[in-house]
C-alpha atoms as one frame of an Amber mdcrd trajectory, in Angstrom:
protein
  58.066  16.267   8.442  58.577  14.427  11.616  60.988  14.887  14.194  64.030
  12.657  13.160  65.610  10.318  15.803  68.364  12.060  18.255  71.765  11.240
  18.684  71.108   9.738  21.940  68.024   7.360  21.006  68.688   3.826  21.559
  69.702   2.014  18.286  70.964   2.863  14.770  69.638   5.973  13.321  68.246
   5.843   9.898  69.761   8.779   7.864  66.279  10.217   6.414  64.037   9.125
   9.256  61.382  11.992  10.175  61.558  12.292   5.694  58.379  12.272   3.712
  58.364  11.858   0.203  55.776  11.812  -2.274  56.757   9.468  -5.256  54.415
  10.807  -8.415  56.034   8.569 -10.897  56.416   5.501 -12.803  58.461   2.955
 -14.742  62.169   2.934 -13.103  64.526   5.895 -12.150  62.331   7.917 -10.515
  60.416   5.784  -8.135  64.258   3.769  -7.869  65.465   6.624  -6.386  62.221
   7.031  -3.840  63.031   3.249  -3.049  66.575   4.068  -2.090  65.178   7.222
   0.063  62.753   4.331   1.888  65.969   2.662   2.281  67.232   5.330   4.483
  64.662   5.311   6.191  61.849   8.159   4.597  58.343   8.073   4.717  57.670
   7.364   0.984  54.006   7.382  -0.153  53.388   6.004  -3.911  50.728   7.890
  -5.805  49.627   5.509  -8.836  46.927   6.022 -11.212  43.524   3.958 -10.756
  44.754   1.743 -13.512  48.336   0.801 -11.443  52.037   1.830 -12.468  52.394
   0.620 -15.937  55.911  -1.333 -13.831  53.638  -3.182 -12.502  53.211  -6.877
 -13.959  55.455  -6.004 -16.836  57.934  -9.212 -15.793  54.911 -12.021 -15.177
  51.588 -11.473 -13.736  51.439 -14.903 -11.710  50.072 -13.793  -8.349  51.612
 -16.592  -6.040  55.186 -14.783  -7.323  56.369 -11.347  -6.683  56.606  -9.078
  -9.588  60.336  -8.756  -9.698  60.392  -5.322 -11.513  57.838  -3.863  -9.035
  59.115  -5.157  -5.870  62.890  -3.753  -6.515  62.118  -0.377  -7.154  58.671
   0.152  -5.324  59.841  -1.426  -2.071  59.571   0.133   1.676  56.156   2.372
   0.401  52.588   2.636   1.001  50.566   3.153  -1.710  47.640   4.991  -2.692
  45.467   4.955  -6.248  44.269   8.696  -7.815  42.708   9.815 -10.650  44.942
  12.776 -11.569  42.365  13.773 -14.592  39.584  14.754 -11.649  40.173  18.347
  -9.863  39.658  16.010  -6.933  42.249  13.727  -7.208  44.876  16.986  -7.788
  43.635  18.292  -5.072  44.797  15.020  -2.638  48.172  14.842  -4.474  48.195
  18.556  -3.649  47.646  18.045   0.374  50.148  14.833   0.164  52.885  17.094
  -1.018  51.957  19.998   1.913  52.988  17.511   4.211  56.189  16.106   2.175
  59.499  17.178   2.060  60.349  15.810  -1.335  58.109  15.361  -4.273  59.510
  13.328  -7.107  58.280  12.898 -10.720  59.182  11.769 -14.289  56.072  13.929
 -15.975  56.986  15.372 -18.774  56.576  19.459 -18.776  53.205  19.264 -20.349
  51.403  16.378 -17.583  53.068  18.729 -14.597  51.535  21.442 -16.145  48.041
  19.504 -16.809  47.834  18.492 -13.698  49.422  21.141 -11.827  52.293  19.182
 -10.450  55.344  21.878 -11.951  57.649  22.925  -9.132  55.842  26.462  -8.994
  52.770  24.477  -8.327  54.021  22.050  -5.833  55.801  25.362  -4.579  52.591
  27.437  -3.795  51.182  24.257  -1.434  54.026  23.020  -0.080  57.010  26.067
   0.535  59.370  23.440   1.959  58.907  20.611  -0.366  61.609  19.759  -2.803
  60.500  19.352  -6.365  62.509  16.532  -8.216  61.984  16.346 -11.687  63.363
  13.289 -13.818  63.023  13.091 -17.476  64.693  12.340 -20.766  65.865  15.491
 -22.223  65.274  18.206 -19.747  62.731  21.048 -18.684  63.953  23.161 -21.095
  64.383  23.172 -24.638  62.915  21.809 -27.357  62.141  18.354 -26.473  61.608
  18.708 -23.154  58.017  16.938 -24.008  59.876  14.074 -26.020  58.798  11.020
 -24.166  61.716   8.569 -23.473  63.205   5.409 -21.868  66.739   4.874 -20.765
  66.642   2.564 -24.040  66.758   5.809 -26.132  67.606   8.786 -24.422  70.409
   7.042 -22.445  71.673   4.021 -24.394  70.947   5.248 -27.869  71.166   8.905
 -27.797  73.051   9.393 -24.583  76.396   7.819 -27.193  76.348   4.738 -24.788
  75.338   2.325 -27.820  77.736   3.540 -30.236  80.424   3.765 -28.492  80.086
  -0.058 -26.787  79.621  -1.664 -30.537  82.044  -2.947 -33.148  83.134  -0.858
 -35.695  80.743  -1.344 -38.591  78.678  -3.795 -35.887  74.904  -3.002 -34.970
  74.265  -1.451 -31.660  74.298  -3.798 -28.862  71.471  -4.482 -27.009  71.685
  -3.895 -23.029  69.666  -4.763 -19.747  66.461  -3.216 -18.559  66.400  -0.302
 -16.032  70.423  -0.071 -16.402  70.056   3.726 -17.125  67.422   3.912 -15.035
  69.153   2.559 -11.872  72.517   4.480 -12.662  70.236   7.913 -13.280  68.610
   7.051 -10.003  71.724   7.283  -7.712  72.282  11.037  -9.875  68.792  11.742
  -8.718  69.146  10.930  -5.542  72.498  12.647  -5.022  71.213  15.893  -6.229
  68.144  15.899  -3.571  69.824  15.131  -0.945  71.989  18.239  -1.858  69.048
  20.235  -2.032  67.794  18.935   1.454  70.917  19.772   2.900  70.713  23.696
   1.449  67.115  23.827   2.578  67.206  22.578   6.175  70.823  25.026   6.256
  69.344  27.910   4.894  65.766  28.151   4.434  65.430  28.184   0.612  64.358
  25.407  -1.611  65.875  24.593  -4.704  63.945  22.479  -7.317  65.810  19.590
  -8.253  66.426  18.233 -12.184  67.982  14.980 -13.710  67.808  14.109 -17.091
  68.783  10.835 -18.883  70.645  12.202 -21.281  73.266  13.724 -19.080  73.305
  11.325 -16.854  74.803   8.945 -19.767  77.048  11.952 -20.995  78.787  11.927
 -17.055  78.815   7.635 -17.830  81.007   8.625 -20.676  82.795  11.427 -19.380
  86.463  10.035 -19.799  85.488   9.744 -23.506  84.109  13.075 -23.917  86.858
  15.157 -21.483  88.582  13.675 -24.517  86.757  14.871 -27.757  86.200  18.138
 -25.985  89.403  18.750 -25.636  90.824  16.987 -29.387  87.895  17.319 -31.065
  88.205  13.966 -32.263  86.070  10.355 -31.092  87.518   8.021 -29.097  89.372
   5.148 -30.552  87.125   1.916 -31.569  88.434  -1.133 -32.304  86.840  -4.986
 -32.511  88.686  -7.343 -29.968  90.293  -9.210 -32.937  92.480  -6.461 -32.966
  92.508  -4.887 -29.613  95.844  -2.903 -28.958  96.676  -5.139 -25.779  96.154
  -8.414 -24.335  96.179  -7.155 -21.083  92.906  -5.321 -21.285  91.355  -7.471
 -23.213  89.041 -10.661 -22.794  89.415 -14.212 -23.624  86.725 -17.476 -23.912
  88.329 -20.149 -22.262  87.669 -24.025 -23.258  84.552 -24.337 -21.390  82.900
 -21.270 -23.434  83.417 -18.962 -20.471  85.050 -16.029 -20.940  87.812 -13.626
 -18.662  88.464  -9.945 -19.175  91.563  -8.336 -18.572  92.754  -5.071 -17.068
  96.111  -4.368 -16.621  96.386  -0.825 -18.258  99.882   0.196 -16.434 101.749
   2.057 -14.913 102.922  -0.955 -13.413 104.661  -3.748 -16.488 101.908  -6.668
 -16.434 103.304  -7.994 -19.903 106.181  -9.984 -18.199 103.742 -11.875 -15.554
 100.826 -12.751 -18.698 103.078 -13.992 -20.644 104.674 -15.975 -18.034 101.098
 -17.139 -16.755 100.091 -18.102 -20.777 103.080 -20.212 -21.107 105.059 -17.982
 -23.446 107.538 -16.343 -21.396 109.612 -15.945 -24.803 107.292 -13.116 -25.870
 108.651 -10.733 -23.426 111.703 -10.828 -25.893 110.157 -11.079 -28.967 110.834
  -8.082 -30.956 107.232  -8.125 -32.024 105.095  -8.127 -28.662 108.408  -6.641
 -26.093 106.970  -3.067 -26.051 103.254  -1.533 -25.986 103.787  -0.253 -29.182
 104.858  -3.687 -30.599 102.006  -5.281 -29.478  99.500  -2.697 -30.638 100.957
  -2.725 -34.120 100.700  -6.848 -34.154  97.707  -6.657 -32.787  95.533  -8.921
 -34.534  98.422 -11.471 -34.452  98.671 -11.401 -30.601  95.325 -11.526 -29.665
  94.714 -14.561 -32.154  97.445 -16.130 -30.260  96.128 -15.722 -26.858  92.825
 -17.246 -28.020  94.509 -20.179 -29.092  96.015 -20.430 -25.655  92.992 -19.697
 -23.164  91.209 -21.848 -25.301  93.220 -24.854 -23.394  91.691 -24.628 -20.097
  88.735 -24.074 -18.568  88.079 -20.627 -16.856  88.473 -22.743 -13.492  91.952
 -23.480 -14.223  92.580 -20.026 -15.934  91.347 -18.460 -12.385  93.984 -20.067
 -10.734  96.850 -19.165 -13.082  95.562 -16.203 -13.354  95.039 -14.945  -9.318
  98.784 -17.069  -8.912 100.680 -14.187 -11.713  98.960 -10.978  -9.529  97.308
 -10.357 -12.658  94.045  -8.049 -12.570  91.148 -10.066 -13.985  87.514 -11.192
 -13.219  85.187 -13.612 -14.842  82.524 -12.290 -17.499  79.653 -13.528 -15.313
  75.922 -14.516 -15.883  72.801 -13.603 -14.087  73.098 -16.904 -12.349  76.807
 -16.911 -11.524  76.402 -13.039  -9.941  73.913 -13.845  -7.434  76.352 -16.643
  -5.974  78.834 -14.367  -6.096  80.252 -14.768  -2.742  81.894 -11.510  -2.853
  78.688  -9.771  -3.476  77.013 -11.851  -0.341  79.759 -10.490   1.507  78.748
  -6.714   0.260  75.449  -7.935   2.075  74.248  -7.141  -1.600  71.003  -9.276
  -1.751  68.575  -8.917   0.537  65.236 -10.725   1.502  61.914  -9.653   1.819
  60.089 -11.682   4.262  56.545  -9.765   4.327  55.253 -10.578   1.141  52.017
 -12.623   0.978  53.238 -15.689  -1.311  56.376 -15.555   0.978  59.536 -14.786
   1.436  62.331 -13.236  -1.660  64.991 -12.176  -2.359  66.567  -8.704  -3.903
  68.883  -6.248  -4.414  70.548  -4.052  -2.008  71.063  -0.432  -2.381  74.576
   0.096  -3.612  76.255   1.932  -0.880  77.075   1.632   2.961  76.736   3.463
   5.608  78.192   2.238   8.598  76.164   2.487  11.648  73.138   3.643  10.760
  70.210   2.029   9.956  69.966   1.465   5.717  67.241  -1.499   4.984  65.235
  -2.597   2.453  62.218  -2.124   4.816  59.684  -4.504   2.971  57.626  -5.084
  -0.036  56.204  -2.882  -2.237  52.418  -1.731  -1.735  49.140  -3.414  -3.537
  47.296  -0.911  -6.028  45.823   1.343  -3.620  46.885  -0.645  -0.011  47.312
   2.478   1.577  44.746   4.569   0.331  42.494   5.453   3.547  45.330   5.917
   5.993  47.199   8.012   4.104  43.790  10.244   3.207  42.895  10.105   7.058
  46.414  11.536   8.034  45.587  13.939   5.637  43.416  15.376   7.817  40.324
  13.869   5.523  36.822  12.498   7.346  35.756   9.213   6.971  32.293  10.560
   4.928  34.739  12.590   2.374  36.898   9.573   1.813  33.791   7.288   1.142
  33.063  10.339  -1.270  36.135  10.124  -3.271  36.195   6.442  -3.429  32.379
   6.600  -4.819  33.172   8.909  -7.512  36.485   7.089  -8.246  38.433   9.738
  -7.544  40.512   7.299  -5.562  40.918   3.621  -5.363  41.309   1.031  -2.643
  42.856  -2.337  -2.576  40.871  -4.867  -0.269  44.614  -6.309   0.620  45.466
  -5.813   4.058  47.666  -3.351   5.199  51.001  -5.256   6.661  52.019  -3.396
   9.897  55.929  -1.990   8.652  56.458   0.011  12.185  58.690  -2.891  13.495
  60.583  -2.905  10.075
């Protein structure tokens, strides 16, 4: 570990600066999170296999674009290329991690133990390192082995699916890396805890996130519930949603509105108002809460007929001039001209790539006066391969050696100086 910046150097300090971390993993969460510690300003080295991160390419494979997948979560690292199967190639993940403070990994129980990369192991060459372990199901247990993607342990198993759906609907289908991305701010919570306890007192605690209850805490205002009742939460399709005013609506231009107005405050008054049909707050059938979730179906077919005369445009206006709580079900395209999001600073671009400069995505949090950046592109297959194995302390004839045997690989890409970034 380098010395981090003092409180009296010139400039903003970046939170994790004098940080190493050594990012053994693939896919999403895991190397997410490691992108988010390079964010804050960590030294994060990328250990991929000779063959690449299976990530990489898995959007398009043109190489005048960035890979979109790759560049997002692999960003701000140097890379290097190891065969893990070779007692060799252990051996250089094993003096990586002596100089690291964090190592981070999504092997399942029996790789770490293959290739002696468990926590004990990482443990016995590196005291002060801090072994994060992501996974699907856990250490522990009986399917701590089960292989898994947010797809299954999170949306499927983790009761995400189910509980999103229609009653008597299929399960929906939902976004790549969206587990992922949300189990990557749990990881990265949890090891910055466990840096704090180790630079306060000495000892190191391994760290452990699992997808499955990371979508358990997603849901955990449904489950406080069934925990304590015994009993699922309440499922309903919107045709007969209990309220208009957490609902959502298409509006004449097929664009849609959602609603949320749950109380304590009376909305009903204002909507009805705003919908032209001020003579429902009187109505014996929609006056109370209870009224209008017993004539549900009623009211809500209703309400389509009237949002269905105006385009979401006008609706926005009506809507924003009633103080009503609402937002726009957005696309893709609509979110990243969101001007409230620009104003978050939440897209970023990337100016060092070699077919030019891009845009992405911010990490989700601020914090003020320090120095949090996307600090540039993510590395080729191997970029970094000879200066990270010459700080290592390895000669020049040794690395030659382990390239030969293929122990490790090298990408003939340039390195791009970051040390300005």
């Amino acid at each position: 570990m380098t010395p981090a910046p003092t409180a009296g150097a010139p400039g903003p300090l970046a939170p994790l600066a004098g940080v190493r971390v050594l990012d053994v993993a693939n896919m999403i969460a895991a190397p997410s999170m490691a992108a988010l510690m390079a964010d804050l300003g960590a030294d994060v080295i990328k250990v991929e296999p000779l063959t690449g991160d299976i990530l990489r390419q898995s959007v398009q494979n043109d190489p005048d674009v960035p890979d979109p997948y790759w560049e997002l979560d692999n960003r701000g690292k140097r890379g290097i290329a190891v065969d893990l199967s070779h007692p060799d190639g252990v051996a250089v993940v094993h003096r990586l991690a002596a100089t690291a403070d964090v190592f981070v990994t999504n092997f399942t129980v029996d790789r770490m133990t293959r290739f002696r990369l468990t926590a004990a192991d990482i443990a016995t060459v590196a005291p002060r390192c801090i072994h994060a372990s992501f996974s699907g199901y856990g250490t522990v247990g009986p399917e701590a082995s089960r292989l898994a993607y947010d797809m299954t342990a999170f949306f499927a198993r983790g009761g995400v699916q189910g509980l999103v759906s229609d009653p008597g609907g299929p399960p929906p289908a939902f976004r790549p890396g969206q587990g992922d991305h949300t189990s990557a701010l749990a990881l990265l919570s949890a090891t910055l805890a466990a840096l704090r306890l180790r630079d306060a007192t000495g000892q190191v605690h391994p760290v452990e996130v699992a997808l499955l209850q990371v979508a358990s805490w997603t849901l955990a205002s449904d489950l406080s519930v069934t925990l304590v009742t015994g009993a699922g939460p309440e499922r309903r399709p919107r045709a007969q949603w209990p309220s208009p005013l957490t609902c959502r609506f298409r509006c004449a231009d097929d664009r849609w509105v959602a609603l949320c107005m749950p109380g304590p405050r009376d909305f009903w008054p204002a909507f009805a108002a705003c919908v032209g049909r001020p003579d429902w707050v009187d109505d014996p059938r929609y006056a109370t809460a209870d009224a209008r979730r017993d004539n549900a179906v009623e009211l809500i077919a209703a309400c389509d007929e009237v949002f269905a005369t105006a385009s979401r445009a006008v609706w926005a206006d009506r809507l924003d001039d009633a103080g009503l709580t609402w937002a726009p079900v957005q696309s893709a395209e609509d979110l990243v001209d969101d001007p409230a999001l620009h104003a978050l600073g939440g897209l970023v671009l990337v100016e060092d790539h070699p077919t030019g400069p891009f845009q992405t995505i911010a990490a989700p949090f601020h914090v003020h006066g320090a120095d949090v950046a996307v600090r540039g592109r993510a590395p080729e297959l191997g970029e970094h391969s000879r200066d990270l194995l010459t700080e290592a302390g390895y000669e020049p004839a040794e690395i030659d050696g382990l390239v030969t045997t293929g122990v490790i690989g090298q990408s003939p890409t340039p390195t791009i100086d970051r040390s300005d970034s």
